[in-house]
C-alpha atoms as an extended CHARMM CRD file, in Angstrom:
* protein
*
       188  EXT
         1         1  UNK       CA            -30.6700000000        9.0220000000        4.4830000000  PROA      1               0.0000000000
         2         2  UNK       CA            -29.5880000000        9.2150000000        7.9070000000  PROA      2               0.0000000000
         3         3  UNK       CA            -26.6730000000        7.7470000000        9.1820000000  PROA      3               0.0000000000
         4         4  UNK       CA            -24.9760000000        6.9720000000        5.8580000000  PROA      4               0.0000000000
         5         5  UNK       CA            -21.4630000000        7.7870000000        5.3580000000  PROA      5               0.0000000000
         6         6  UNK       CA            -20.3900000000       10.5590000000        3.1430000000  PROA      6               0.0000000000
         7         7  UNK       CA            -19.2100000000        9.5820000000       -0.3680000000  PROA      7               0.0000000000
         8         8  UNK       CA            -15.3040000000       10.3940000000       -0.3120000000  PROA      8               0.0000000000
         9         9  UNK       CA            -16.1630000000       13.0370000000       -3.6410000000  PROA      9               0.0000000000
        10        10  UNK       CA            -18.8730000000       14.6810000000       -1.1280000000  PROA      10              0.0000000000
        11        11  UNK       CA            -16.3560000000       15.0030000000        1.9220000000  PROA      11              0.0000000000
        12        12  UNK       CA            -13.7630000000       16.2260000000       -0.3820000000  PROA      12              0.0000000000
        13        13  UNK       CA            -15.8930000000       18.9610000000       -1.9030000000  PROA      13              0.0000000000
        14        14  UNK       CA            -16.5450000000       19.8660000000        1.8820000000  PROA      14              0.0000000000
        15        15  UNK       CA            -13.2310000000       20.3350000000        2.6010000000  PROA      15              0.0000000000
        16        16  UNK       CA            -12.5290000000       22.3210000000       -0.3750000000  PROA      16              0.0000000000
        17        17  UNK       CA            -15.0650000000       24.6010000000        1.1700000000  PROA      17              0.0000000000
        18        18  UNK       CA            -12.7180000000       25.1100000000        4.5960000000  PROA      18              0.0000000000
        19        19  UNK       CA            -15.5030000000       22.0900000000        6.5960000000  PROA      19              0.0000000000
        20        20  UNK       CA            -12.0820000000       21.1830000000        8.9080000000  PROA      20              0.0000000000
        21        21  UNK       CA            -14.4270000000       18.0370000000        9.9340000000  PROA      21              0.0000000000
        22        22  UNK       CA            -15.3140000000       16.7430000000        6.3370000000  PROA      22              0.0000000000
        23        23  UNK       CA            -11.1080000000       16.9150000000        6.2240000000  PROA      23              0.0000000000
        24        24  UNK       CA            -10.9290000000       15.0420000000       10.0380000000  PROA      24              0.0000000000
        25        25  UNK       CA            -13.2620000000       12.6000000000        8.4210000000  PROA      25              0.0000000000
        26        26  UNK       CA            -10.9370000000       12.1110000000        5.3040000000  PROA      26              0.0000000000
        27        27  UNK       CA             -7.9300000000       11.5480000000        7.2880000000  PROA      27              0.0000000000
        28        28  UNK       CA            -10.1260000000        8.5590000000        9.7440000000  PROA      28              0.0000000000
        29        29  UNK       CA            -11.3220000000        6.6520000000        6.2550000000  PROA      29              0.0000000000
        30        30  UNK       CA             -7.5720000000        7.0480000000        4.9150000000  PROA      30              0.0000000000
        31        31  UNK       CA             -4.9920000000        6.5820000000        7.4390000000  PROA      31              0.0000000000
        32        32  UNK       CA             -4.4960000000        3.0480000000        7.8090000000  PROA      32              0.0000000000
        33        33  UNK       CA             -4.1580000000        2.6400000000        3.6500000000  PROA      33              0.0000000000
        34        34  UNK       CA             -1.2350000000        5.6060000000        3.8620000000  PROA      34              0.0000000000
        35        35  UNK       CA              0.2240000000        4.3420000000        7.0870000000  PROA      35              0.0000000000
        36        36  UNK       CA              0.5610000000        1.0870000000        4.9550000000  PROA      36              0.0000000000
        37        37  UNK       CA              1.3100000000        2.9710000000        1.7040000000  PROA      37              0.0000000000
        38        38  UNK       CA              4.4800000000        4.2920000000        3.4720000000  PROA      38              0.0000000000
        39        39  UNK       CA              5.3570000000        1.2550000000        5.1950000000  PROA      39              0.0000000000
        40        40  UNK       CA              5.7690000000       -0.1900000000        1.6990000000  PROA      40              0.0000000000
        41        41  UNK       CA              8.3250000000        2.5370000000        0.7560000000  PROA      41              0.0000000000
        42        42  UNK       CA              9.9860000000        3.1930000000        4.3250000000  PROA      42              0.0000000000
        43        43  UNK       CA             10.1970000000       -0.4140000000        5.2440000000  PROA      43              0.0000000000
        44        44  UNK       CA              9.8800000000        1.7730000000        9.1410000000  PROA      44              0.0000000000
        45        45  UNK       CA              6.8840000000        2.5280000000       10.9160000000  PROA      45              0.0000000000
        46        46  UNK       CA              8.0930000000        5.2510000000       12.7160000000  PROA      46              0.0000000000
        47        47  UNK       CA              8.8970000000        6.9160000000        9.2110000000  PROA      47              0.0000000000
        48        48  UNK       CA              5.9420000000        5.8660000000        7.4250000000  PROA      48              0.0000000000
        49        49  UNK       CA              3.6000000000        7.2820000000        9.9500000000  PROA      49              0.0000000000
        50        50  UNK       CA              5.7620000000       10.9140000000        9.9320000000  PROA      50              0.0000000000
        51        51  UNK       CA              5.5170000000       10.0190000000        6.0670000000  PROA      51              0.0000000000
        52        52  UNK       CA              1.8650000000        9.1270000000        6.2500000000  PROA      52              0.0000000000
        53        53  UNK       CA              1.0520000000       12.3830000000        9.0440000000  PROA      53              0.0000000000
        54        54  UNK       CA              2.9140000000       15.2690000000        6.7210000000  PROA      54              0.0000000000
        55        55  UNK       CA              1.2080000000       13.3830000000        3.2610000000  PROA      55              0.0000000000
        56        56  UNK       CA             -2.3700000000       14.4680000000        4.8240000000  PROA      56              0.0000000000
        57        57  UNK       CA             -0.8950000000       17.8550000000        5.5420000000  PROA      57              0.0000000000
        58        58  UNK       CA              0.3380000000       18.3960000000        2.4180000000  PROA      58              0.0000000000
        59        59  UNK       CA             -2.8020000000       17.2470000000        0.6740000000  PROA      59              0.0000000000
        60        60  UNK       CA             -4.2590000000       19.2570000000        2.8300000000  PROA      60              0.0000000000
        61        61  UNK       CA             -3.2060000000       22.1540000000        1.5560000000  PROA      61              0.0000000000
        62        62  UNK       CA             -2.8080000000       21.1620000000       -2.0700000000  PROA      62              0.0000000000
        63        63  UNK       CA             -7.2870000000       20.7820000000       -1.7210000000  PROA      63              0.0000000000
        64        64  UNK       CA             -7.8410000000       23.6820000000       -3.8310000000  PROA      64              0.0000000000
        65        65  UNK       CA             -5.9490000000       21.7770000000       -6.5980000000  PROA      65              0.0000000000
        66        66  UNK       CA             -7.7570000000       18.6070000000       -6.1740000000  PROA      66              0.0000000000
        67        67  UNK       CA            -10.1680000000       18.2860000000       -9.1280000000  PROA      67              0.0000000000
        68        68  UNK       CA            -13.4970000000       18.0980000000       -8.5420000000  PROA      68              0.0000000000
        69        69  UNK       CA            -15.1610000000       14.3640000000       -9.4380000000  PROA      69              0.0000000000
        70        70  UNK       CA            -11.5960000000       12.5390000000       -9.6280000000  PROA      70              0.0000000000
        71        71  UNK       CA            -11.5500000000        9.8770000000       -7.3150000000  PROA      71              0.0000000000
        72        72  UNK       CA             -9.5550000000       11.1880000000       -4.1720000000  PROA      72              0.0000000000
        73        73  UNK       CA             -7.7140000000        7.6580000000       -3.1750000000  PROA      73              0.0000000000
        74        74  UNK       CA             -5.5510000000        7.8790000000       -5.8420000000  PROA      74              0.0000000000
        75        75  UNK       CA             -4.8500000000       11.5410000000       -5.3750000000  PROA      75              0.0000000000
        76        76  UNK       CA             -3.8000000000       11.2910000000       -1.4150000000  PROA      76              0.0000000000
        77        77  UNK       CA             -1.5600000000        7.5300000000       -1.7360000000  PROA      77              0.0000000000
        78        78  UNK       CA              0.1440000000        9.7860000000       -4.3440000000  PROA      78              0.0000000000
        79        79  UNK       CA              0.8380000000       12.9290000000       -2.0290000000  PROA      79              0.0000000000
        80        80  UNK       CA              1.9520000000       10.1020000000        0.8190000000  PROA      80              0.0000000000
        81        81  UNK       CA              4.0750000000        8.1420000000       -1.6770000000  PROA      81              0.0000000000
        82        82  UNK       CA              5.6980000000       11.0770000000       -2.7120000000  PROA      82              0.0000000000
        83        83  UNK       CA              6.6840000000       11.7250000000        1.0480000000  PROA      83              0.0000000000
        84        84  UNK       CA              7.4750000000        8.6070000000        2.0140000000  PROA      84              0.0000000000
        85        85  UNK       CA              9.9070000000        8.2130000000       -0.9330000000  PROA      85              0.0000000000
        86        86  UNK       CA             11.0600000000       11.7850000000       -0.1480000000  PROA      86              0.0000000000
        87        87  UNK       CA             11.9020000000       10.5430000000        3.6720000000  PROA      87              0.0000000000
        88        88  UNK       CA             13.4970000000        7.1330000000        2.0660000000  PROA      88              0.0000000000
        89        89  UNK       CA             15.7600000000        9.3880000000       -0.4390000000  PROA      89              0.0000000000
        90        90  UNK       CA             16.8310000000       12.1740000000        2.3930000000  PROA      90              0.0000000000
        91        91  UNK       CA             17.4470000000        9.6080000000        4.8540000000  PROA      91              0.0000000000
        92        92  UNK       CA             20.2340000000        7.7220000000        2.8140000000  PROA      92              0.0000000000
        93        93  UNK       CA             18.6340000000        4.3860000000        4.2980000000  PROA      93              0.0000000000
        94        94  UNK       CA             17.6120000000        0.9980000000        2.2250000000  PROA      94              0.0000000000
        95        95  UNK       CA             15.8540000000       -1.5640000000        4.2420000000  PROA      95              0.0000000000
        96        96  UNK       CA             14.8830000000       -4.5490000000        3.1690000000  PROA      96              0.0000000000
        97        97  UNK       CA             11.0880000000       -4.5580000000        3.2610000000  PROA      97              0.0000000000
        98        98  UNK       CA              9.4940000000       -6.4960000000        5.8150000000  PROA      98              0.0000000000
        99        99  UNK       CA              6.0030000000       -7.3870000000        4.7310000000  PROA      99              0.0000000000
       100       100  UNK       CA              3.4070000000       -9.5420000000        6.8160000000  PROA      100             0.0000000000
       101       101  UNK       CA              0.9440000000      -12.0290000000        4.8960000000  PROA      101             0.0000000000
       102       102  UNK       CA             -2.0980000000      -12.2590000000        5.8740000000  PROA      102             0.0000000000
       103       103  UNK       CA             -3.2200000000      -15.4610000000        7.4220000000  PROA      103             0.0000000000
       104       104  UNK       CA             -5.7940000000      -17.3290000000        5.6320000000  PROA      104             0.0000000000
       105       105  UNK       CA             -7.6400000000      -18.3120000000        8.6880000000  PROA      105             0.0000000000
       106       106  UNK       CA            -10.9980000000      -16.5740000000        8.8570000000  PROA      106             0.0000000000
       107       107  UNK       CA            -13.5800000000      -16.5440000000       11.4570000000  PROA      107             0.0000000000
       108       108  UNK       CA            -15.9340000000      -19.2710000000       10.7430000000  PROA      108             0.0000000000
       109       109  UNK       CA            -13.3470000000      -21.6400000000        9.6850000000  PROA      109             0.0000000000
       110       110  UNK       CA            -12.1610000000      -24.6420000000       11.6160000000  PROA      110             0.0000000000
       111       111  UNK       CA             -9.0230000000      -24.1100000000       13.4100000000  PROA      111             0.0000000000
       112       112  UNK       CA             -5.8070000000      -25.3160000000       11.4470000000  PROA      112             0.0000000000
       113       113  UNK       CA             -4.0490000000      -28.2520000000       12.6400000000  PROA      113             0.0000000000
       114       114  UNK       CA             -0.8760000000      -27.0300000000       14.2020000000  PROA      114             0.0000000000
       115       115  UNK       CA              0.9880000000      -29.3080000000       11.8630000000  PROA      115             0.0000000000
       116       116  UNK       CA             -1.1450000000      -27.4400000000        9.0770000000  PROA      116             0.0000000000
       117       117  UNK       CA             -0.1050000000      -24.0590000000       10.8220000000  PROA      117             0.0000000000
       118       118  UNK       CA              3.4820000000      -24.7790000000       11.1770000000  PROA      118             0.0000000000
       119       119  UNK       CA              3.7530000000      -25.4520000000        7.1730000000  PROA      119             0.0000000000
       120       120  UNK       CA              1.3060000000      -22.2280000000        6.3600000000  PROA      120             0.0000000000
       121       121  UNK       CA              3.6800000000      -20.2840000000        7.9560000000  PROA      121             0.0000000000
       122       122  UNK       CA              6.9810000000      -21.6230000000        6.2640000000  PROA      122             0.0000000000
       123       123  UNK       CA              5.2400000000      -21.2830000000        3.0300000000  PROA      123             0.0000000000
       124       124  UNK       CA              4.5510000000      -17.5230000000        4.0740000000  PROA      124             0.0000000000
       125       125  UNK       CA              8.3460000000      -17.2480000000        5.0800000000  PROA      125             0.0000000000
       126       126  UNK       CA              9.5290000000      -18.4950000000        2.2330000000  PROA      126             0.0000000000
       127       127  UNK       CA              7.2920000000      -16.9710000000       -0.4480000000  PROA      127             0.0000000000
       128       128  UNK       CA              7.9120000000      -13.7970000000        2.0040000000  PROA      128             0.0000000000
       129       129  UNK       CA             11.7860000000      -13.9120000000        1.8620000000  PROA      129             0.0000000000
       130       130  UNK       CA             11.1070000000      -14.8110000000       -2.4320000000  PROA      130             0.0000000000
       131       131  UNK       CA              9.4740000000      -11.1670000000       -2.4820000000  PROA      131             0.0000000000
       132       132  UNK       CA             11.8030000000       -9.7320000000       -0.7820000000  PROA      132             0.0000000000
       133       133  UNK       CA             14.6530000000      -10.9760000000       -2.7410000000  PROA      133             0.0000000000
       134       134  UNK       CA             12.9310000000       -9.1140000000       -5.9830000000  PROA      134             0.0000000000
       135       135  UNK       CA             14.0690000000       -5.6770000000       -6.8450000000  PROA      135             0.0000000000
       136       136  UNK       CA             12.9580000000       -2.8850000000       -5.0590000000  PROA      136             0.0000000000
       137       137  UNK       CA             10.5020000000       -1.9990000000       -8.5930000000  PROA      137             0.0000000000
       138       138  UNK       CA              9.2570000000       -5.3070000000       -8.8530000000  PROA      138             0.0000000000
       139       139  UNK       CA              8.7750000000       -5.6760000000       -4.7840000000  PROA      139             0.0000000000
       140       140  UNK       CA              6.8750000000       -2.4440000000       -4.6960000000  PROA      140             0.0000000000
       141       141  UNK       CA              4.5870000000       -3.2370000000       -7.6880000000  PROA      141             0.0000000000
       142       142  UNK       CA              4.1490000000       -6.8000000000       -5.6450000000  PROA      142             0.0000000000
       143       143  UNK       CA              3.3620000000       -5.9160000000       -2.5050000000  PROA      143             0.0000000000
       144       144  UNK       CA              0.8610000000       -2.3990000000       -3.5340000000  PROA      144             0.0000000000
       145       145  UNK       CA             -1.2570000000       -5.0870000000       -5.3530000000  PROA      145             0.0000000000
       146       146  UNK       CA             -1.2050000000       -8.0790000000       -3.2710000000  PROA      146             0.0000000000
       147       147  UNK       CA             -0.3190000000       -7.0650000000        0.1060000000  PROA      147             0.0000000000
       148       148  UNK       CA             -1.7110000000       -3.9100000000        0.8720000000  PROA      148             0.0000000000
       149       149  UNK       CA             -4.7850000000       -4.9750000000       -2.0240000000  PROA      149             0.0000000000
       150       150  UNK       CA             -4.8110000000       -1.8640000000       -3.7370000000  PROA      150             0.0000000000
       151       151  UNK       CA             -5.8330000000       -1.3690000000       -7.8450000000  PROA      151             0.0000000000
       152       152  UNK       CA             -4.3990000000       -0.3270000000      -10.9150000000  PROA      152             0.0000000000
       153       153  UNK       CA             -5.2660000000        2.3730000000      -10.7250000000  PROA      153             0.0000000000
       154       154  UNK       CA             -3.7300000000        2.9090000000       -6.8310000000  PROA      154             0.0000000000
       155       155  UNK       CA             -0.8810000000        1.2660000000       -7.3770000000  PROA      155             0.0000000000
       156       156  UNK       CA              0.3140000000        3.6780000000      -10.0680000000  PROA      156             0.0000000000
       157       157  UNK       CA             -0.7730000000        6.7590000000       -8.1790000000  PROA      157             0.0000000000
       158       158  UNK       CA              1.1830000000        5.4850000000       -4.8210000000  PROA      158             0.0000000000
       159       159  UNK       CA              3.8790000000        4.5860000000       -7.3320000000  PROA      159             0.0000000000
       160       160  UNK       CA              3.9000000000        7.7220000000       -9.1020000000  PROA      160             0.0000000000
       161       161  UNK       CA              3.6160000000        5.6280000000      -12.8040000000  PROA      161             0.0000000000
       162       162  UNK       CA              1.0880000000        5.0310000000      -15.4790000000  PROA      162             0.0000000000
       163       163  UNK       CA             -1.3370000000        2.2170000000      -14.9460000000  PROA      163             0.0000000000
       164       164  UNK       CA             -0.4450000000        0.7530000000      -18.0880000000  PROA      164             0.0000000000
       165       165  UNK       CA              3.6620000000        0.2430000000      -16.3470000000  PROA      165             0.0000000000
       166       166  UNK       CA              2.0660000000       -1.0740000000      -13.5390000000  PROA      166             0.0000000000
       167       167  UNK       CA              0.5960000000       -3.6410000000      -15.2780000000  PROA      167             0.0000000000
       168       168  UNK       CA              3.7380000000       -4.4530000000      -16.9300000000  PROA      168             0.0000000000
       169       169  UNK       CA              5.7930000000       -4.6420000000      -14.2630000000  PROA      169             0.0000000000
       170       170  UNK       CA              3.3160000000       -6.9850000000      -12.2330000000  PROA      170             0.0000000000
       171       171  UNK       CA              3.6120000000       -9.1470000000      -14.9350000000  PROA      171             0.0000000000
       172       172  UNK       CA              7.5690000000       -9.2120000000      -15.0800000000  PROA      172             0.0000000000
       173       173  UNK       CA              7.4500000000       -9.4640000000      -11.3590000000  PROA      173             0.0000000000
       174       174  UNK       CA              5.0380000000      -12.1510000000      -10.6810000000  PROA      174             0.0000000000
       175       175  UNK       CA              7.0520000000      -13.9950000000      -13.7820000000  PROA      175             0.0000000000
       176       176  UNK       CA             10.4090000000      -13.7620000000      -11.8490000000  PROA      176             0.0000000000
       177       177  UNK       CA              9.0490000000      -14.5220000000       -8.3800000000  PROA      177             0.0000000000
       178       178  UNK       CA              7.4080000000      -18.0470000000      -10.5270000000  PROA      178             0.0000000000
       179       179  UNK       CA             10.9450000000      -18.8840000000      -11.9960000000  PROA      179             0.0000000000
       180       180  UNK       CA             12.4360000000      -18.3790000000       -8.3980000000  PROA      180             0.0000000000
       181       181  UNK       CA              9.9560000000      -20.1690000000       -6.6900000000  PROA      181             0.0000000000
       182       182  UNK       CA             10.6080000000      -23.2390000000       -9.2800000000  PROA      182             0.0000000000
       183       183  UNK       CA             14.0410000000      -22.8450000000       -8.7750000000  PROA      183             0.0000000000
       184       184  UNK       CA             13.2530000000      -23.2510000000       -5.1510000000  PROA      184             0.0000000000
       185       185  UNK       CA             10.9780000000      -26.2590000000       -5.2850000000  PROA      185             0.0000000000
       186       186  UNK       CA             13.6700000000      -27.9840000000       -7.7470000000  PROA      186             0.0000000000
       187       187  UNK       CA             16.8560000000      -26.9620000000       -5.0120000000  PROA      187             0.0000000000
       188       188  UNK       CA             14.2350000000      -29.0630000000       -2.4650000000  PROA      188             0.0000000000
C-alpha cells in the first residue's frame, strides 16, 4: 500500500541493514517522546535535548544489538533515560521538576468561562506543586504515566525497572499524592 508509514519493527530492521533514512525516519517518529523522556529526568531542556540527541546516537550504534521483533519504543526511552540520568548524575544538579498539564480544552468544545479557566488552572498549580512535592521515585513513576502518557511497559524501560515495580510504585505514589491532596482540601 502506498503511502503507508513503515511499521517501527520494519524501519528498525532497515536500519540494522545500514538504510541511514529508515534510521532519519526513526529519530522524526521518536524525538518529541525522548525530548520529553529527558525532560522528566533533567528537569532542563537544554540538557534533555543533548540527553535526548546523544540517546539516538548511542542507539544508533547499539542497532546491531537490538533484537529483532521486540518492540523498539521501549528499547530507545531506555538508551535516552540512561543518558539523561547519566547527564543529571555528572552534572551534580537536582531541580525540582517542572511539569506542564495539559489543558482539558479541546477543539470542538465551548470556550471555558474565564472564571472556569482561572480555577482549572489553580487546580493544575496546585495538583502540579502536590507532584512535585513527591519524591523524585514516586514523581518520575507519576509523571512517565500520566504526563508524558506512556505504558507499563515504557515507563519501566525509560525508568530502567521491571514493569511489575512500576506498577507498585504508581500505586504508592498515586496513594500519597491522595492523602496529600486530602490533607490539602481539609487545611482549606
Amino acid at each position: 500500500m502506498e503511502g503507508r508509514p513503515e511499521e517501527d519493527s520494519e524501519l528498525f530492521a532497515r536500519a540494522q541493514r545500514g538504510d541511514t533514512a529508515a534510521y532519519e525516519e526513526i529519530v522524526q517518529r521518536y524525538q518529541q517522546v525522548a525530548f520529553r523522556t529527558a525532560y522528566l529526568i533533567t528537569s532542563s531542556a537544554a540538557e534533555a535535548e543533548d540527553a535526548a540527541q546523544d540517546g539516538f546516537m548511542k542507539a544508533y550504534r547499539a542497532l546491531a544489538r537490538f533484537r529483532a521483533g521486540a518492540d523498539p519504543r521501549p528499547w530507545l526511552l531506555r538508551i535516552v533515560a540512561n543518558e539523561a540520568r547519566n547527564r543529571v548524575r555528572s552534572s551534580g544538579r537536582r531541580h525540582g521538576l517542572e511539569l506542564r498539564l495539559a489543558d482539558d480544552f479541546r477543539p470542538g468544545d465551548a470556550a471555558p468561562s474565564p472564571e472556569a479557566a482561572a480555577v482549572a488552572s489553580e487546580d493544575r498549580q496546585r495538583l502540579l506543586a502536590l507532584v512535585n512535592a513527591l519524591s523524585e521515585e514516586d514523581r518520575l513513576v507519576v509523571s512517565s504515566r500520566y504526563f508524558l502518557e506512556l505504558s507499563s511497559e515504557e515507563t519501566a524501560a525509560a525508568l530502567g525497572i521491571p514493569e511489575g515495580t512500576v506498577k507498585s510504585r504508581l500505586s504508592r505514589a498515586l496513594a500519597r499524592l491522595r492523602t496529600s491532596m486530602d490533607e490539602e482540601a481539609s487545611r482549606a
